[in-house]
PyMOL Python script that loads the backbone (N, CA, C, O; Angstrom):
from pymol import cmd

cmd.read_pdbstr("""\
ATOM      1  N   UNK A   1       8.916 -13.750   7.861  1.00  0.00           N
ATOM      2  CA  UNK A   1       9.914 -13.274   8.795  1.00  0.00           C
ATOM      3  C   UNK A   1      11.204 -12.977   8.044  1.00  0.00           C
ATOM      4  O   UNK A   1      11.731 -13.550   7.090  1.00  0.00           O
ATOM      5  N   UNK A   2      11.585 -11.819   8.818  1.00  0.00           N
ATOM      6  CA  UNK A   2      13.267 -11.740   8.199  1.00  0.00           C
ATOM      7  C   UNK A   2      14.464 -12.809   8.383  1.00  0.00           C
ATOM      8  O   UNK A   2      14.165 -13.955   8.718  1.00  0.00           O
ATOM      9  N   UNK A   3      15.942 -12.421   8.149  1.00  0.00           N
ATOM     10  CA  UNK A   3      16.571 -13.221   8.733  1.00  0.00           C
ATOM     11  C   UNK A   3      16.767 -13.042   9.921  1.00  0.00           C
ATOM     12  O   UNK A   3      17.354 -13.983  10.456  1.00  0.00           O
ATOM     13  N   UNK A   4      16.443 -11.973  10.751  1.00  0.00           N
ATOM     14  CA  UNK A   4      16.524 -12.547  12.068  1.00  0.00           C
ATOM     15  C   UNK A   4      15.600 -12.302  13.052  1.00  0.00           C
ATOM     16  O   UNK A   4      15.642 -11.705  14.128  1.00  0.00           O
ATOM     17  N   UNK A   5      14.372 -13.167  12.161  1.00  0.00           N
ATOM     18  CA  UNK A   5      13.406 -13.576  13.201  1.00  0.00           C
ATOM     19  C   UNK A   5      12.437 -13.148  13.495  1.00  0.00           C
ATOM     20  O   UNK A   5      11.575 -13.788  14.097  1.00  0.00           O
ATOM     21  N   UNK A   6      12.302 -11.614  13.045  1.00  0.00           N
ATOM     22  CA  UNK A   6      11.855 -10.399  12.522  1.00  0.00           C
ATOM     23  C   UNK A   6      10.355 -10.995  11.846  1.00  0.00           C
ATOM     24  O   UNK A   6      10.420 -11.797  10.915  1.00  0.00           O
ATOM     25  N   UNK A   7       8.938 -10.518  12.413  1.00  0.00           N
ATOM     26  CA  UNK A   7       7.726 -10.307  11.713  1.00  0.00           C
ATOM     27  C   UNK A   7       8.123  -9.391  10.723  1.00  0.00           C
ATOM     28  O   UNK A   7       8.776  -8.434  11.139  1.00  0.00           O
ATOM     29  N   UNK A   8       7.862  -9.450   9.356  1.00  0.00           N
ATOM     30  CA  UNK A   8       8.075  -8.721   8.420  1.00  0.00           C
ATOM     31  C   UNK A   8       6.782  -8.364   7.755  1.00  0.00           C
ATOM     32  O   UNK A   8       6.418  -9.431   7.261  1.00  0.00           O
ATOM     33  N   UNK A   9       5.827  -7.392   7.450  1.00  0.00           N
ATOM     34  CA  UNK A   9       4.781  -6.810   6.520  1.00  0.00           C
ATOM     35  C   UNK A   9       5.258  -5.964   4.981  1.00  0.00           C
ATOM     36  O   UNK A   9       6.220  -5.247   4.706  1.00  0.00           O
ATOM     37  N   UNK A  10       4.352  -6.335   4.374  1.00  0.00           N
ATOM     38  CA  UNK A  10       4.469  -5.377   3.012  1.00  0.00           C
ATOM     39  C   UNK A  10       3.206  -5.859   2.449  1.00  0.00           C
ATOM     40  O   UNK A  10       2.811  -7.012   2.279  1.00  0.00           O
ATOM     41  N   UNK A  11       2.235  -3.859   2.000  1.00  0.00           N
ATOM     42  CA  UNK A  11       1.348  -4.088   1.191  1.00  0.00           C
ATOM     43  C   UNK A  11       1.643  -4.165  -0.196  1.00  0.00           C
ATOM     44  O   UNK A  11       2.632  -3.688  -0.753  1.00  0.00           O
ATOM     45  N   UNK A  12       0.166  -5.173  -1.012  1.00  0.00           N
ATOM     46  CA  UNK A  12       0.208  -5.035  -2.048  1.00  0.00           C
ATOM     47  C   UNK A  12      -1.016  -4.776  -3.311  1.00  0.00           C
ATOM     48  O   UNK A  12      -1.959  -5.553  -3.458  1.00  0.00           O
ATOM     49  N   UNK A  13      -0.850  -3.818  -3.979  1.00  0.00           N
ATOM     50  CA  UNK A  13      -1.641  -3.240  -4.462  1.00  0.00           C
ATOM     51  C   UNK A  13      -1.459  -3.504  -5.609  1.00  0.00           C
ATOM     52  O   UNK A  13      -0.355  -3.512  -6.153  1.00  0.00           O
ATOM     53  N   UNK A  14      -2.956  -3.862  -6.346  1.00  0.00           N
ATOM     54  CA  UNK A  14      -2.887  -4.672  -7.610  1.00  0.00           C
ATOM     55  C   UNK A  14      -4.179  -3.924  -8.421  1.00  0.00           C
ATOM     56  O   UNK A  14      -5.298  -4.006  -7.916  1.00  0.00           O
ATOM     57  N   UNK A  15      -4.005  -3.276  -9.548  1.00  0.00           N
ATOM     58  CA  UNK A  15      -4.774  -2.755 -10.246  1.00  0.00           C
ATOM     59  C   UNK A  15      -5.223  -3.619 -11.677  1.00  0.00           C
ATOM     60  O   UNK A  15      -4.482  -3.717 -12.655  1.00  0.00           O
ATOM     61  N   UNK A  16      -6.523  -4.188 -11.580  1.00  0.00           N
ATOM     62  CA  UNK A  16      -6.710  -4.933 -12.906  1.00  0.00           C
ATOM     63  C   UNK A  16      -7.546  -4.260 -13.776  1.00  0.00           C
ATOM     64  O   UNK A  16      -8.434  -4.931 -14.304  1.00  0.00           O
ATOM     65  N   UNK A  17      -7.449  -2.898 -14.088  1.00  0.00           N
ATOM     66  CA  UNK A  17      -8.061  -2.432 -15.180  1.00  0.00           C
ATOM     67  C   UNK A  17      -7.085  -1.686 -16.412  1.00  0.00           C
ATOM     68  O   UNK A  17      -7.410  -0.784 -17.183  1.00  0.00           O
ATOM     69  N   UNK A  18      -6.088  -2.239 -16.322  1.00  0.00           N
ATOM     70  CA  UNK A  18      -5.433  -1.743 -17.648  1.00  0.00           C
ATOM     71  C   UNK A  18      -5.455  -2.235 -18.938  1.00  0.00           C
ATOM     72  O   UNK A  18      -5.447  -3.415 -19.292  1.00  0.00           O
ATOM     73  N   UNK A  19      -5.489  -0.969 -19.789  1.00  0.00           N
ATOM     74  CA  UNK A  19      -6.109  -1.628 -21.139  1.00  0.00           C
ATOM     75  C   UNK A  19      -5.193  -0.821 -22.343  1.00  0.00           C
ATOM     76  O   UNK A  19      -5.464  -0.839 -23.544  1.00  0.00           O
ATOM     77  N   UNK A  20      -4.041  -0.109 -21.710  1.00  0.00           N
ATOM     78  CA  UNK A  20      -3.354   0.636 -22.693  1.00  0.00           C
ATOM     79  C   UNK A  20      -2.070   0.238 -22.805  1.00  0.00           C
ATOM     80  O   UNK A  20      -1.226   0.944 -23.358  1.00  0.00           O
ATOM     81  N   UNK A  21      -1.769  -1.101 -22.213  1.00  0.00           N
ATOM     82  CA  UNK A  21      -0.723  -1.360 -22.406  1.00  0.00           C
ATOM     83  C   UNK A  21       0.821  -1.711 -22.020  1.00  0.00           C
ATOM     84  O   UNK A  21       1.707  -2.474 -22.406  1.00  0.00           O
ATOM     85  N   UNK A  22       0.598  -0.586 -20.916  1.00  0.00           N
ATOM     86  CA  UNK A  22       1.659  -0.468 -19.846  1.00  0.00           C
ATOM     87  C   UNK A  22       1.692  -1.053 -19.040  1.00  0.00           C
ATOM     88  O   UNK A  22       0.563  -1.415 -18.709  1.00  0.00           O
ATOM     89  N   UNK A  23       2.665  -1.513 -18.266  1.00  0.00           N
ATOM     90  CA  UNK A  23       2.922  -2.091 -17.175  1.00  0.00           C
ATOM     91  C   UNK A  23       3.366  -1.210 -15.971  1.00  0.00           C
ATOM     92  O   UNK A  23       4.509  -0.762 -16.054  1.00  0.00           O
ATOM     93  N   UNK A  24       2.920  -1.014 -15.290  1.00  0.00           N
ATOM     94  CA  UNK A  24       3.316  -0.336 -14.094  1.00  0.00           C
ATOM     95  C   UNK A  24       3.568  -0.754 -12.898  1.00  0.00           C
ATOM     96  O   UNK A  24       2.811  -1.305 -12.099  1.00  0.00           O
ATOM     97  N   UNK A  25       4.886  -0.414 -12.781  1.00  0.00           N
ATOM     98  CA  UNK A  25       5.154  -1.377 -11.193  1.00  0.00           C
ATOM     99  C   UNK A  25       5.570   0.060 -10.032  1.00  0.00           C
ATOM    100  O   UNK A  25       6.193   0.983 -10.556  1.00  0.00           O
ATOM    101  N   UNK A  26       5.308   0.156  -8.922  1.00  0.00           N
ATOM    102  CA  UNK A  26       5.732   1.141  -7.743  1.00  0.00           C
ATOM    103  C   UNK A  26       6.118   0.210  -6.799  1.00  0.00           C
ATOM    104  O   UNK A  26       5.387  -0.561  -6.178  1.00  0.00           O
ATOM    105  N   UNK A  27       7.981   0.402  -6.699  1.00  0.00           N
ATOM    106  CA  UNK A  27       8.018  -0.395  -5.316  1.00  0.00           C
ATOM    107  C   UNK A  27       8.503   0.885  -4.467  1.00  0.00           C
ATOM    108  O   UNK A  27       8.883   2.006  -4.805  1.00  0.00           O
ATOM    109  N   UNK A  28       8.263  -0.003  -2.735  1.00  0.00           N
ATOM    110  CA  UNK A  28       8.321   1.162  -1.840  1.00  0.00           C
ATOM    111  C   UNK A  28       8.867   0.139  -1.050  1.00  0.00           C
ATOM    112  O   UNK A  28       9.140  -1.028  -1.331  1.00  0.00           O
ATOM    113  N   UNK A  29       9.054   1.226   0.704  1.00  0.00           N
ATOM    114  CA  UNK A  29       9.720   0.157   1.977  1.00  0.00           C
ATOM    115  C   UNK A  29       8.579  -0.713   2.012  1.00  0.00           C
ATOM    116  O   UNK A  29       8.767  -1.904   1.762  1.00  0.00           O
ATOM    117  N   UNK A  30       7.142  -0.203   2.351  1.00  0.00           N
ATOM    118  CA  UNK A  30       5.933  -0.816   2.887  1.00  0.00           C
ATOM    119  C   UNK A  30       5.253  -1.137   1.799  1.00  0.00           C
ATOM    120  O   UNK A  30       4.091  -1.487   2.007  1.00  0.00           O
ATOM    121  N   UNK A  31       5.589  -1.128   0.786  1.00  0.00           N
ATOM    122  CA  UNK A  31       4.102  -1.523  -0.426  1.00  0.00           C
ATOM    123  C   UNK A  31       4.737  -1.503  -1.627  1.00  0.00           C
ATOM    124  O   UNK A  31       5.706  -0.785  -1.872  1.00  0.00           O
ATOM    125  N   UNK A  32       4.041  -2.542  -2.668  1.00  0.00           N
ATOM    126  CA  UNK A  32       4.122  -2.732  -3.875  1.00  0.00           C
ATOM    127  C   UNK A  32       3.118  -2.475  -4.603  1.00  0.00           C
ATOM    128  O   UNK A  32       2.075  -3.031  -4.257  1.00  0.00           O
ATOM    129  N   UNK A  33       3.073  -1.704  -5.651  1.00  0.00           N
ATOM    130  CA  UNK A  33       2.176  -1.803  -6.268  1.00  0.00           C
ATOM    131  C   UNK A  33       2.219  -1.797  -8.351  1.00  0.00           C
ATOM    132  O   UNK A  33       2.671  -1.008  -9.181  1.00  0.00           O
ATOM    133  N   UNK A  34       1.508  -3.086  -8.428  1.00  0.00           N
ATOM    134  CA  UNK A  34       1.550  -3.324 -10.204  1.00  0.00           C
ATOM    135  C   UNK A  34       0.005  -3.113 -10.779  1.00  0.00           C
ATOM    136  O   UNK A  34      -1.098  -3.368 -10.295  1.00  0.00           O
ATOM    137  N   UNK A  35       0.359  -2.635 -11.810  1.00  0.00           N
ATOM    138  CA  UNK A  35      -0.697  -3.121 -13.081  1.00  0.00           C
ATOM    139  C   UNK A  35      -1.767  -2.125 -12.654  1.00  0.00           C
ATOM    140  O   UNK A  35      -1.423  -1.310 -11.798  1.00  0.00           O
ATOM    141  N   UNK A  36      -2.863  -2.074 -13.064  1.00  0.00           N
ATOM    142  CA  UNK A  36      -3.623  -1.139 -13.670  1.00  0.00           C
ATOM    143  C   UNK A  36      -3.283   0.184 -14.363  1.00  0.00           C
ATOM    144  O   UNK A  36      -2.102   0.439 -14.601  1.00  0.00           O
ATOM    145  N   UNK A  37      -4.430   1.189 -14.759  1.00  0.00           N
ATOM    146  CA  UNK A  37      -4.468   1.882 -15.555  1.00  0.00           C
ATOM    147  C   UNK A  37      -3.651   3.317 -14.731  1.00  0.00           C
ATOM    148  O   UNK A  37      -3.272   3.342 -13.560  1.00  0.00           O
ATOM    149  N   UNK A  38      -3.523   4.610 -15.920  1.00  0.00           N
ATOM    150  CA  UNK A  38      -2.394   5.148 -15.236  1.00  0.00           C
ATOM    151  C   UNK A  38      -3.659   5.813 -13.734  1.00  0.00           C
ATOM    152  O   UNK A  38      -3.337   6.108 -12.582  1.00  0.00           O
ATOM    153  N   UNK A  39      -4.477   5.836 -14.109  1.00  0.00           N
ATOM    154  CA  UNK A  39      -5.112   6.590 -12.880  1.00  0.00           C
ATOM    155  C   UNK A  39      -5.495   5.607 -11.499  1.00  0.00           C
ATOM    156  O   UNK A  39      -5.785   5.933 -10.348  1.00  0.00           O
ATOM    157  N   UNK A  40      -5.378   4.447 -12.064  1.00  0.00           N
ATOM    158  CA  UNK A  40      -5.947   3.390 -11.015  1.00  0.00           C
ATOM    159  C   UNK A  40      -4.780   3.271  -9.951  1.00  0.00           C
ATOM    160  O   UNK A  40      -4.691   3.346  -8.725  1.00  0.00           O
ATOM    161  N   UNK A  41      -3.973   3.060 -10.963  1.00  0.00           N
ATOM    162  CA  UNK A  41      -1.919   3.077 -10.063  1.00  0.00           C
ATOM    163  C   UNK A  41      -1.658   4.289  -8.866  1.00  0.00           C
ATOM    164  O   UNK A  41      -1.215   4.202  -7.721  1.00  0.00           O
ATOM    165  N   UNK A  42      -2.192   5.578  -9.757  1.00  0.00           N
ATOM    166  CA  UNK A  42      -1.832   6.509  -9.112  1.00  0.00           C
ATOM    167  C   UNK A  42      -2.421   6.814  -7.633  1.00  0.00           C
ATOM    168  O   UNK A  42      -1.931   7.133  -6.550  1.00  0.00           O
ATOM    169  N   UNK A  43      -3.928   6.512  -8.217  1.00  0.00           N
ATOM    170  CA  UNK A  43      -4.895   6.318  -6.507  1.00  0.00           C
ATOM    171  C   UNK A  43      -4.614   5.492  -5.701  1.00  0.00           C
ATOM    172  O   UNK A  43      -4.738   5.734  -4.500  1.00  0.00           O
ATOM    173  N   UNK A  44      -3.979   3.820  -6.343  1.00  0.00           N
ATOM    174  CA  UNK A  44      -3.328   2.897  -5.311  1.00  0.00           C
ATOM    175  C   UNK A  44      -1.900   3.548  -4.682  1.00  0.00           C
ATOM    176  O   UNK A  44      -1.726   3.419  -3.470  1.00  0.00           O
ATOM    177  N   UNK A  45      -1.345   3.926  -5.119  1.00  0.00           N
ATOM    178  CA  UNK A  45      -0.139   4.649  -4.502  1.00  0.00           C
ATOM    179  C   UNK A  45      -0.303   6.158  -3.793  1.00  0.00           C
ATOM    180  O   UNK A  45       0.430   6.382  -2.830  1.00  0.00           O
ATOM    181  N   UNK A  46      -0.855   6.778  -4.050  1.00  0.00           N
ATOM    182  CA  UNK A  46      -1.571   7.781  -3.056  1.00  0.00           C
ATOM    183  C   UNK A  46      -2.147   7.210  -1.742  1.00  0.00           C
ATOM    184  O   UNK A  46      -1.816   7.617  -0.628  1.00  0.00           O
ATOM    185  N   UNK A  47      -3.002   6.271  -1.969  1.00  0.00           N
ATOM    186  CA  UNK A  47      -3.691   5.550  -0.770  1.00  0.00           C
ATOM    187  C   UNK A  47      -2.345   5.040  -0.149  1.00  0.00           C
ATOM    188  O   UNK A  47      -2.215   5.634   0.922  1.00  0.00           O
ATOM    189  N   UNK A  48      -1.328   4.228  -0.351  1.00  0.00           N
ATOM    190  CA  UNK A  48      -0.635   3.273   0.118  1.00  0.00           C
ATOM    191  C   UNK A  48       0.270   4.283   0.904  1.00  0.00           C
ATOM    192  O   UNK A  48       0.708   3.805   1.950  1.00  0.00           O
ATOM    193  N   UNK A  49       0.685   5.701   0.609  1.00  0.00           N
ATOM    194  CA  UNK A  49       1.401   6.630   0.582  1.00  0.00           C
ATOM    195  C   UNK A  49       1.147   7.419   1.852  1.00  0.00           C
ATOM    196  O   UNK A  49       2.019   7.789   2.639  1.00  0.00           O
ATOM    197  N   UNK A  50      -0.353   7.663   1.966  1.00  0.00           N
ATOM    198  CA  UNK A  50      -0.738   8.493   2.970  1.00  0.00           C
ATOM    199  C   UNK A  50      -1.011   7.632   3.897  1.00  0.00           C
ATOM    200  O   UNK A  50      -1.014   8.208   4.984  1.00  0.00           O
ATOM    201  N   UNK A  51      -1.340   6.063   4.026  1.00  0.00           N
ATOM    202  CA  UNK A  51      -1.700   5.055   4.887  1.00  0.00           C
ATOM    203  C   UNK A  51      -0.297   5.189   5.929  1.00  0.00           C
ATOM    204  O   UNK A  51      -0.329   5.598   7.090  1.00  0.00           O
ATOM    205  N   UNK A  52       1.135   4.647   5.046  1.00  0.00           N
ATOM    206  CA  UNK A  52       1.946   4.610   5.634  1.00  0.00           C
ATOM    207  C   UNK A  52       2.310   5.241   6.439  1.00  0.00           C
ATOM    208  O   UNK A  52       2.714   4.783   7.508  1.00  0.00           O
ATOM    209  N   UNK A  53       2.249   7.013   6.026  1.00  0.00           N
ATOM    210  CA  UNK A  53       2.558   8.118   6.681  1.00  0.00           C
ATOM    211  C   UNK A  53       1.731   8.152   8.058  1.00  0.00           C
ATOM    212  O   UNK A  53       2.222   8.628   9.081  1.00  0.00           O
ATOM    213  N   UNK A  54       0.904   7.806   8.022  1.00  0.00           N
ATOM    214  CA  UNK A  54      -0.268   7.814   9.100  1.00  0.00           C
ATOM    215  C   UNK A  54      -0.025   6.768  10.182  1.00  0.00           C
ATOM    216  O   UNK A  54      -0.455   6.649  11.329  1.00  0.00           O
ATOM    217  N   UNK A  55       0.809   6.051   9.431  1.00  0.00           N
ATOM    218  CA  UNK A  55       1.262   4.670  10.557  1.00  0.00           C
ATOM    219  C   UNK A  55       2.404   5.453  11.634  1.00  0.00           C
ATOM    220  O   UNK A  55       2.401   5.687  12.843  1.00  0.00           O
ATOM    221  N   UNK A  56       3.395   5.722  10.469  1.00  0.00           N
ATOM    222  CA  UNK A  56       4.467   6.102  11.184  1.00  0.00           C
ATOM    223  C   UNK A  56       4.165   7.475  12.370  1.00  0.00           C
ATOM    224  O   UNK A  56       4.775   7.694  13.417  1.00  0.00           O
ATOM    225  N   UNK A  57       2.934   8.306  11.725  1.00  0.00           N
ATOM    226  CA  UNK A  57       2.711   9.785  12.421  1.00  0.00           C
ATOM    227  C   UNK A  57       2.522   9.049  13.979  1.00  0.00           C
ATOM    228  O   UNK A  57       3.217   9.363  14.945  1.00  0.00           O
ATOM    229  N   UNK A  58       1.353   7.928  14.012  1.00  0.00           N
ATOM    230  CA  UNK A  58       0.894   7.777  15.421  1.00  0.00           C
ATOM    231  C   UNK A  58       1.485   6.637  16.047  1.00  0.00           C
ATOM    232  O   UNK A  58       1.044   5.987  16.994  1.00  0.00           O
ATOM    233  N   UNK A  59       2.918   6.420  15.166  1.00  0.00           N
ATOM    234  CA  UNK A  59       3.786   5.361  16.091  1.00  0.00           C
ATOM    235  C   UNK A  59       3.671   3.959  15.820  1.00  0.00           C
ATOM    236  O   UNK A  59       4.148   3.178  16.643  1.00  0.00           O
ATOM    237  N   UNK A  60       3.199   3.593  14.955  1.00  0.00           N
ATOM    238  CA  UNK A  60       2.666   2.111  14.946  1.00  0.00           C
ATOM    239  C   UNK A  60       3.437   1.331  13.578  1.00  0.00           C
ATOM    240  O   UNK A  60       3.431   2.130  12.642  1.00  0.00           O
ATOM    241  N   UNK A  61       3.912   0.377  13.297  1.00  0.00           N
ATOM    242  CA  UNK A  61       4.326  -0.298  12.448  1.00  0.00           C
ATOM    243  C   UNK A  61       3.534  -0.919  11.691  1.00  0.00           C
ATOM    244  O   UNK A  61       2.401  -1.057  12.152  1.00  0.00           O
ATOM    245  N   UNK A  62       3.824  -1.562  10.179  1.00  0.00           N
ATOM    246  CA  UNK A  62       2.652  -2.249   9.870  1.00  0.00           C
ATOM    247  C   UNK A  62       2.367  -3.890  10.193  1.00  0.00           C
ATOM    248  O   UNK A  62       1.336  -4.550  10.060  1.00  0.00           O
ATOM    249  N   UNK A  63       3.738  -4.270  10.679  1.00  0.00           N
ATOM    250  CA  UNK A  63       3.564  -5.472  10.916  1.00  0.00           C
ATOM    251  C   UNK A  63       3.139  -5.350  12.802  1.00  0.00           C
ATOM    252  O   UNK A  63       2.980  -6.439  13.354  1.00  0.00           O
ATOM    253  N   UNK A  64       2.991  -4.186  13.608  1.00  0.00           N
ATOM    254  CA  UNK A  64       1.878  -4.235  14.600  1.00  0.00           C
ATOM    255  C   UNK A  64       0.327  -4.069  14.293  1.00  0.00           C
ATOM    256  O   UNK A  64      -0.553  -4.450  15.064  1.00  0.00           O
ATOM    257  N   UNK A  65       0.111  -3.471  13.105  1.00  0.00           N
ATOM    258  CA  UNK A  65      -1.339  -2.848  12.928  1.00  0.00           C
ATOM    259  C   UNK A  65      -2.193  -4.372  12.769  1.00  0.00           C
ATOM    260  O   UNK A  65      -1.925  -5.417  12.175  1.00  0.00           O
ATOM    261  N   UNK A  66      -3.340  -3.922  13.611  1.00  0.00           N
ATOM    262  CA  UNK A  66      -4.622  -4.772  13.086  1.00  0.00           C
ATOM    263  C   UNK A  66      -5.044  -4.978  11.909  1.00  0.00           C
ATOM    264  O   UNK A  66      -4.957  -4.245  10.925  1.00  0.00           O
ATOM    265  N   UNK A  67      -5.603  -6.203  12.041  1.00  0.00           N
ATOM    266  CA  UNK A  67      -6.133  -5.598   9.987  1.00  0.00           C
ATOM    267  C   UNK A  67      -7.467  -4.682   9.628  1.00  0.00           C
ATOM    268  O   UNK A  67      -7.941  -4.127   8.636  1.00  0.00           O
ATOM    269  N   UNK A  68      -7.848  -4.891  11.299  1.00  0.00           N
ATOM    270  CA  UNK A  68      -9.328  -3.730  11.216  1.00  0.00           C
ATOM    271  C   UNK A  68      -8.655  -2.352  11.116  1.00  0.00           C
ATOM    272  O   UNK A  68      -9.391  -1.454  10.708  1.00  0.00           O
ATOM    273  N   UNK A  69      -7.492  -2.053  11.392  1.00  0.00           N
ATOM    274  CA  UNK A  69      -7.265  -0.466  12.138  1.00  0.00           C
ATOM    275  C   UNK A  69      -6.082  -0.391  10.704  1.00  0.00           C
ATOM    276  O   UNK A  69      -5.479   0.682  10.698  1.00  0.00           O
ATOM    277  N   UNK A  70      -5.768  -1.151   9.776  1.00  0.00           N
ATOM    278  CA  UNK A  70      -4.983  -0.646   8.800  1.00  0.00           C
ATOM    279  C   UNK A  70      -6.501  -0.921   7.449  1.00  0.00           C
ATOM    280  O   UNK A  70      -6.539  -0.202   6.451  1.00  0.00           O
ATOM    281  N   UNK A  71      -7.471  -1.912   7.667  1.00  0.00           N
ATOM    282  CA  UNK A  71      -8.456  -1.575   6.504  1.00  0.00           C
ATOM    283  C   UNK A  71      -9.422   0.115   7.267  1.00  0.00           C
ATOM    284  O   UNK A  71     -10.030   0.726   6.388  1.00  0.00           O
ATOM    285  N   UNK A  72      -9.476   0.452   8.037  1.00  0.00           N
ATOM    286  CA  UNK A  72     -10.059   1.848   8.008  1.00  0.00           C
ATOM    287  C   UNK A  72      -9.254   3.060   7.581  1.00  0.00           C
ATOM    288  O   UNK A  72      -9.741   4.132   7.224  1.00  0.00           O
ATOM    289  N   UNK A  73      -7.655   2.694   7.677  1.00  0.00           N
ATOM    290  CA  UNK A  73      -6.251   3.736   7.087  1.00  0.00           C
ATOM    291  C   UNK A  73      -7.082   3.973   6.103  1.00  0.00           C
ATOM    292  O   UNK A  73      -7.694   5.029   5.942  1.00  0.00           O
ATOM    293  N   UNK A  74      -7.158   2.633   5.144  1.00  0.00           N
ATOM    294  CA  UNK A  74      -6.663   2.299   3.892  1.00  0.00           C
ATOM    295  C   UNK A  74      -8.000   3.193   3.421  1.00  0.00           C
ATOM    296  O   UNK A  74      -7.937   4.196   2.710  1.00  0.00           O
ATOM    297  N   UNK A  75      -9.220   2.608   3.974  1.00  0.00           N
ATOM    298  CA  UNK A  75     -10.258   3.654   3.385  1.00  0.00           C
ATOM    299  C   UNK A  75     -10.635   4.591   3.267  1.00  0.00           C
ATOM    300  O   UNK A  75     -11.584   4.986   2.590  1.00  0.00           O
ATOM    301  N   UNK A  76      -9.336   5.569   4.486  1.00  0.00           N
ATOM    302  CA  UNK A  76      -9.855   6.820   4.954  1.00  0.00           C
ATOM    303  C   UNK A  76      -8.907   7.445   3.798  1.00  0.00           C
ATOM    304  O   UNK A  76      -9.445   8.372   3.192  1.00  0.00           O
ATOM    305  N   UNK A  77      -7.780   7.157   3.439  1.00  0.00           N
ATOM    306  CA  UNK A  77      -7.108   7.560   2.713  1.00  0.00           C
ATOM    307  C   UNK A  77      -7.058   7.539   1.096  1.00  0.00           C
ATOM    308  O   UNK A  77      -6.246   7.887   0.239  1.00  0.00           O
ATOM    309  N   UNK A  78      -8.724   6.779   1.127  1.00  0.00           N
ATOM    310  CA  UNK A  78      -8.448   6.036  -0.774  1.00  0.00           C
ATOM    311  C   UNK A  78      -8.971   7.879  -1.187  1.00  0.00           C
ATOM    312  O   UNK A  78      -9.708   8.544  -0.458  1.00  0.00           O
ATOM    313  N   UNK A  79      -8.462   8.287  -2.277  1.00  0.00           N
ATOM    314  CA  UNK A  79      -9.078   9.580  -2.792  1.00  0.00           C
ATOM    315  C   UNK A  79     -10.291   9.437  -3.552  1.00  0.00           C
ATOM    316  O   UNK A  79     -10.607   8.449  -4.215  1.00  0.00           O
ATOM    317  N   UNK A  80     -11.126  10.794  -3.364  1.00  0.00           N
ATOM    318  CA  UNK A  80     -12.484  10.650  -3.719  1.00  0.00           C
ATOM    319  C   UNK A  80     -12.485  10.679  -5.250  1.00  0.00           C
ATOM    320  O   UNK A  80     -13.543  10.573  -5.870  1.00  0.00           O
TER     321      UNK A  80
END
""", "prot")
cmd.dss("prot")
cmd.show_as("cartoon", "prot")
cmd.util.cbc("prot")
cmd.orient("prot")
């Protein structure tokens, strides 16, 4: 909760296949995302990117979303 009282959400996206070195961190309003490789980062933040947008398009917050109806976002949005 916030300070006032406030349900608060934030995703977080964690990539464990990096092997070159870098550290990569993406922070956002709704999501964080560290570590993996540069392509693994980029698909977690694409996904996290278009999820959000999709929240806000049909009105819904993330600290209202289900966790069934934000894990189908999340899958509809991972890139092929």
């Amino acid at each position: 909760m916030d300070e006032s009282g406030k349900k608060e959400a934030h995703l977080l996206g964690v990539g464990l296949d990096a092997a070159d070195g870098h550290k990569r961190i993406t922070r956002a309003e709704k999501f964080s995302i560290i570590g993996g490789s540069e392509e693994t980062h980029d698909r977690l933040t694409e996904t996290l990117i278009k999820t959000v947008e999709d929240l806000k398009r049909e009105g819904i917050s993330l600290e209202e979303t289900p966790p069934e109806k934000l894990a189908e976002l999340i899958h509809k949005n991972r890139p092929e």
